[in-house]
N, C-alpha and C positions, 0 to 999 in steps of 0.2 A: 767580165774579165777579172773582178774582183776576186771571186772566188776559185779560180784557175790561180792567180795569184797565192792566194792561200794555202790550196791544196801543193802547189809545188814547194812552199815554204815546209808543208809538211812532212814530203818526199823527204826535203834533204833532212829536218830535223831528226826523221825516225833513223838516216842512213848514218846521220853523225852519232845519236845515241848508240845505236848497235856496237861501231866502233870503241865507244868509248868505257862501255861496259863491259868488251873484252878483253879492254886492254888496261881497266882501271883495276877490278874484282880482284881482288886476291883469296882466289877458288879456296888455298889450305884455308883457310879461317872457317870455311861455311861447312857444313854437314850434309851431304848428298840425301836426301829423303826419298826413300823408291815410292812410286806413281805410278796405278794403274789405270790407265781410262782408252775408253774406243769408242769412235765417231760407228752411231746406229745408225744414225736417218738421216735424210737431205737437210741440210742446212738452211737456216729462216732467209728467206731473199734469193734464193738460188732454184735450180732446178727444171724440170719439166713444168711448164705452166698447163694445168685446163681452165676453160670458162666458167665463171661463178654460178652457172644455170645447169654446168655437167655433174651430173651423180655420183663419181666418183671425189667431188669435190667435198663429200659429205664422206665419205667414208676410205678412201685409197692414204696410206700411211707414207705415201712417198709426195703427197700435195704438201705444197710451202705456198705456192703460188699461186692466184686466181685470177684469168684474165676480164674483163669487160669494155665494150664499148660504152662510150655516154655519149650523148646527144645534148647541142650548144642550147636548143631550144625546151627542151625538158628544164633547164635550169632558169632560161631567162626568157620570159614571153612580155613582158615589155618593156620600154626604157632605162637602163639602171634599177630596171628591179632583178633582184638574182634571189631565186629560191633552192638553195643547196638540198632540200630534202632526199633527192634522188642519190646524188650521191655519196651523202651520209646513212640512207638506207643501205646501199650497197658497200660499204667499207661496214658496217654493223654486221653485214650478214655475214661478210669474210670473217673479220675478227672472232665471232662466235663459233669456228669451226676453226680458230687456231693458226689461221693464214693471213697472206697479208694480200692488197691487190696491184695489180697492173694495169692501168686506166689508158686508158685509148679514148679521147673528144674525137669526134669526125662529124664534117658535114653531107659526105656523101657516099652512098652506099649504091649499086645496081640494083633498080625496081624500086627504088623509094624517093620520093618528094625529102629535098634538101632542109639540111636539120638547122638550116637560118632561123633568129627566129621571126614569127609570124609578123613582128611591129616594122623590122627591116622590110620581109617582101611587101608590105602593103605601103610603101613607101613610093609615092608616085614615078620616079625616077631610076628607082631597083627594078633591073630587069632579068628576071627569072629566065634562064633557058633550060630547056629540055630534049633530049637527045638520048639514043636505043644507045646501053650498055650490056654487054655481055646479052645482048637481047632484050632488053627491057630497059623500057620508058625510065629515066634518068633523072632529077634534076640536078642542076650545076648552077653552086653561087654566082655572083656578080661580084668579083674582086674589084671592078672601079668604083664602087660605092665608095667614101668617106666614111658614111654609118659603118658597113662590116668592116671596117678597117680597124675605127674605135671600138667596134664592139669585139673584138677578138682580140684587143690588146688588154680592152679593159676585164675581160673576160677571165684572162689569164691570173692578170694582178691581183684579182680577186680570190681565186680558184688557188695563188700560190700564197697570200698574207693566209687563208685558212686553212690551207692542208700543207705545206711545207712542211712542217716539221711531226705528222701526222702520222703516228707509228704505225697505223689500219694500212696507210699506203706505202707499197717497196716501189715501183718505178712509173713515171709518169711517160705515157710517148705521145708525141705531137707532128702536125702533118698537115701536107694537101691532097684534092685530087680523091682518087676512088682509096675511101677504107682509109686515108688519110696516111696513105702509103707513099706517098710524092711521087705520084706517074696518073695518067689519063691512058691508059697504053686502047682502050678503048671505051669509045665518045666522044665528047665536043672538046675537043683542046683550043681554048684561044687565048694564048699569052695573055694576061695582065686583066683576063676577064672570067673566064672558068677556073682560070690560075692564078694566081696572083704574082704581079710583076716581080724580079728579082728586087729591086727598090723597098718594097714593100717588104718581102721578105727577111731584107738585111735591117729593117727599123725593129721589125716583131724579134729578130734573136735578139737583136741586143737590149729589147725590152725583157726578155726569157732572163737575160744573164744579169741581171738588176732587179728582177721580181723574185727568183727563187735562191736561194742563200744556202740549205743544205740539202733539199733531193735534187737527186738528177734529172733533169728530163732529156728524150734523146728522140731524136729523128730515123728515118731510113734511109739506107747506104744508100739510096735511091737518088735523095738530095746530092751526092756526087758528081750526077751525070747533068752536065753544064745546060742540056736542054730545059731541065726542069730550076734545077737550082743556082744561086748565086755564091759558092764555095770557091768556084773556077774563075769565077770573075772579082772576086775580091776574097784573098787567100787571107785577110785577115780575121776575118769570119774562124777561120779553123784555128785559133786561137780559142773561142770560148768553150767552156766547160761543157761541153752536151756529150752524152752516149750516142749509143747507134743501136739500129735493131735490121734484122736480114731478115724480109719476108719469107724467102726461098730458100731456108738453109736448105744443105743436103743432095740440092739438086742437082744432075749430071753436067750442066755445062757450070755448076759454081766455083771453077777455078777459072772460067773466062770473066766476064762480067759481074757477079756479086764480087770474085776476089779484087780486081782493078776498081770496084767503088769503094772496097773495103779502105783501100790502099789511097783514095783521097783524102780522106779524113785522118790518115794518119797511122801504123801498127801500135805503138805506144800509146791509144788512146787510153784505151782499157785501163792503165795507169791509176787514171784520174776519175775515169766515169763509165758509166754499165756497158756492155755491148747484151745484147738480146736477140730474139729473133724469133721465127716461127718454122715449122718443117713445110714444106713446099708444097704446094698443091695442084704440079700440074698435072701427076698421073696419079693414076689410086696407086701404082705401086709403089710410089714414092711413099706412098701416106705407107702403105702397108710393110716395105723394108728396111727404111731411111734406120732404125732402131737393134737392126740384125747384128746379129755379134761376129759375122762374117765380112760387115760392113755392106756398102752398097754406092752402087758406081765408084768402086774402088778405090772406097776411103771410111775407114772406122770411125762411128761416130765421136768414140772417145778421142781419139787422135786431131778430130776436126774442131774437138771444143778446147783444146788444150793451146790448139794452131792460133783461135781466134780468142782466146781469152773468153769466153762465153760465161755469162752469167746465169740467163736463163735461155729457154726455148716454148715458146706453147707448142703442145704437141696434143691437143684436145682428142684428135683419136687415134691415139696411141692404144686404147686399152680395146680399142678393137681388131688388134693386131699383134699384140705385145703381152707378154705377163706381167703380171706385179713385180714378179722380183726383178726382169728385166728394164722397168720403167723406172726401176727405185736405184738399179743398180748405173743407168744411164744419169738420173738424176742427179745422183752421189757425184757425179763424174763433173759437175759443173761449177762454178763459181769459188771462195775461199774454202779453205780445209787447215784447223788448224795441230800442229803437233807438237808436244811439248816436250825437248830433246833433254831438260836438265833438271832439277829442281832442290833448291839447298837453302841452308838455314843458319843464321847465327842469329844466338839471341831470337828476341822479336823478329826481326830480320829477315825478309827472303830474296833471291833471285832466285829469275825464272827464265829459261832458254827456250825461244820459241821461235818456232817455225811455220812460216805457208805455207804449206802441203801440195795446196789448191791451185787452178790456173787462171785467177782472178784474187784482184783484194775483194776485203768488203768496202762499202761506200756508205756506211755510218760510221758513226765514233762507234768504237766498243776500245776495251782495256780489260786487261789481266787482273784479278783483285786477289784477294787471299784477307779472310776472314771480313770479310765486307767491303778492305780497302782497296781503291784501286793505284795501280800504276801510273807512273805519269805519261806514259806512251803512248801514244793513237796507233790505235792497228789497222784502222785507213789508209794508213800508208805502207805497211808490211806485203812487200811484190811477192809472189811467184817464188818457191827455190829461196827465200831471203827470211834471214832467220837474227834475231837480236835478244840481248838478258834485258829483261826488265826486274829492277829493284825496289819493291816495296819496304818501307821498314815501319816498325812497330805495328804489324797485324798478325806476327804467327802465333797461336796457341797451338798446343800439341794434338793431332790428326788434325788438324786444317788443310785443304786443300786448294790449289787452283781454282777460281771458276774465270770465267768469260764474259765479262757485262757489256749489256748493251742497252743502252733506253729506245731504240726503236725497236722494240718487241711487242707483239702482243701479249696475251694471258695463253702458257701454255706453250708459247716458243724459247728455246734455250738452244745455247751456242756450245756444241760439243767439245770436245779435241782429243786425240789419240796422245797416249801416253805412254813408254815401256822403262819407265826410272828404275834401274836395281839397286 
């Protein structure tokens, strides 16, 4: 709640500076300086996502994003012991090709023995079930344990004092149920046993909202739907700070069901915290025209990231349907975009008029700087359409220009903006 707190503190700060620079600036005094600059590539944190094991992840110039599952027992195989190597290898590999990643923990996948780890199933009272998903042999946690209960909370605490604030990672998602997408839609669904009770669920957010301080982490609109999740039953849950991610964007009936889960958790989420999601998988044609510039089940996909504020999408095979320039040109389409409408000088002195292009903020700090210094303004908080001067003073030398800072970057990412000052 803290941090919900915060970030609205920051809303209204950046709405009141905006104001107050337009109406304080006395424009005659400053010297208009023409600016040319143009946003090339997807922007760091935004975009089309593929998996950190797809090929193109190594060489496609529109990747920003890299998705991965991680397994709870890969990291922890007994007691309070946590070996991160796994997913310190895996943010190493992102970062060395210039990206950042998108981490998915799950315990359960179709056709695979549950990614509990091994100290818990051997635990005489832990009772492992197993059950045909999607056709294949299942395993499903035991949510009435006490053990997986601490172990998933401590799990977490752990996972966020060391990566929090971890430039390798852009967004963290978290989950029940199959892929860890909050549904059983099929398998063994047993309330508060293959799933975990709503009780249980409403102790672990508000431990999420107490553990992680600046990334986001966010759930599936899935969590919406009252069967699965505890949103409907205690509305004040949707108070805290989490994103959301749409398994099935794109899909033909997503103006029934994905748009009315969209719409529990709130339109003005996006605000505050990422929406994400993946292109749908029910039909190969989904896969193969969800990307079409003619749109598909009629609705453009640019119109539909704009709709939902969308930040990113994994779209892993897109490139076997899609061109580059089409995948890069979808990309561009997504997340903050910045434009800089003014730019002028007195003295040392600058303001700087700036604009969100894009149809999401960013959800790091970054700031305006000019000659290394920055502004005092978080552009965390700059909406959609919403534009403000920010005033640096004593950093202009003569040709200095704008940049963009951000400390969650990697080596090799840089934050664009279009420019047209004459």
């Amino acid at each position: 709640m803290k941090k919900l707190q915060h970030l609205i503190l920051l809303l209204v700060a950046v709405s009141v500076a905006a104001c107050t620079m337009e109406e304080n600036t006395d424009f005659h005094e400053y010297q208009r300086v023409p600016l040319q600059s143009e946003v090339t590539g997807v922007q760091p944190m935004t975009g089309i996502v593929v998996w950190n094991t797809a090929g193109v992840a190594k060489t496609a110039d529109y990747v920003q994003l890299e998705f991965s599952y991680m397994l709870y027992n890969e990291v922890c195989k007994e007691k309070d012991v946590f070996d991160w190597s796994p997913m310190d290898r895996l943010l190493e590999q992102v970062a060395s090709r210039g990206h950042q990643a998108v981490v998915r923990f799950r315990y359960t996948y179709p056709g695979y023995t549950s990614a509990v780890p091994d100290y818990i199933k051997a635990l005489p009272d832990y009772e492992q079930r197993t059950s045909k998903s999607e056709g294949k042999d299942t395993e499903f946690p035991d949510w009435r344990h006490p053990e997986l209960q601490r172990f998933h909370k401590e799990f977490h605490r752990q996972f966020a004092e060391r990566y929090d604030k971890d430039p390798r990672l852009a967004f963290v998602q978290t989950g029940y149920g199959l892929w860890a997408e909050y549904h059983i839609y099929d398998g063994l669904y047993i309330k508060g046993q293959t799933f975990p009770s709503k009780e249980f669920q409403k102790e672990f957010f508000l431990c999420m909202d107490e553990y992680f301080e600046d990334c986001s982490w966010s759930i599936s609109i899935d969590a919406g739907d009252s069967f699965y999740g505890p949103f409907q039953m205690d509305k004040t849950l949707l108070d805290l700070p989490f994103g959301n991610f749409d398994d099935s964007f794109m899909c033909e009936d997503h103006d029934d069901y994905n748009t009315r889960m969209w719409k529990v958790f709130g339109e003005e989420r996006y605000k505050h915290s990422p929406f994400g999601g993946e292109f749908n998988y029910y039909t190969t044609d989904d896969q193969r025209h969800c990307l079409d510039k003619e749109g598909w089940h009629g609705r453009v996909f640019e119109d539909e990231v704009a709709k939902f504020h969308m930040t990113y999408i994994i779209g892993n095979d897109q490139p076997r349907y899609q061109k580059a320039e089409r995948i890069k040109e979808a990309a561009m389409a997504m997340g903050y975009e910045y434009t800089i409408l003014d730019y002028r000088v007195k003295g040392t002195s600058v303001v700087v008029d700036i604009k969100n292009t894009g149809v999401a903020p960013i959800y790091r700090d970054a700031y305006v700087a000019v000659g290394g210094k920055r502004g005092e303004y978080n552009l965390r908080g700059l909406q959609p359409g919403e534009h403000l001067w920010v005033e640096i003073a004593d950093c202009y030398t003569e040709g200095a220009v704008p940049t963009i800072e951000c400390d969650h970057l990697v080596k090799g990412q840089c934050i664009e903006y279009n420019a047209d000052v004459k």
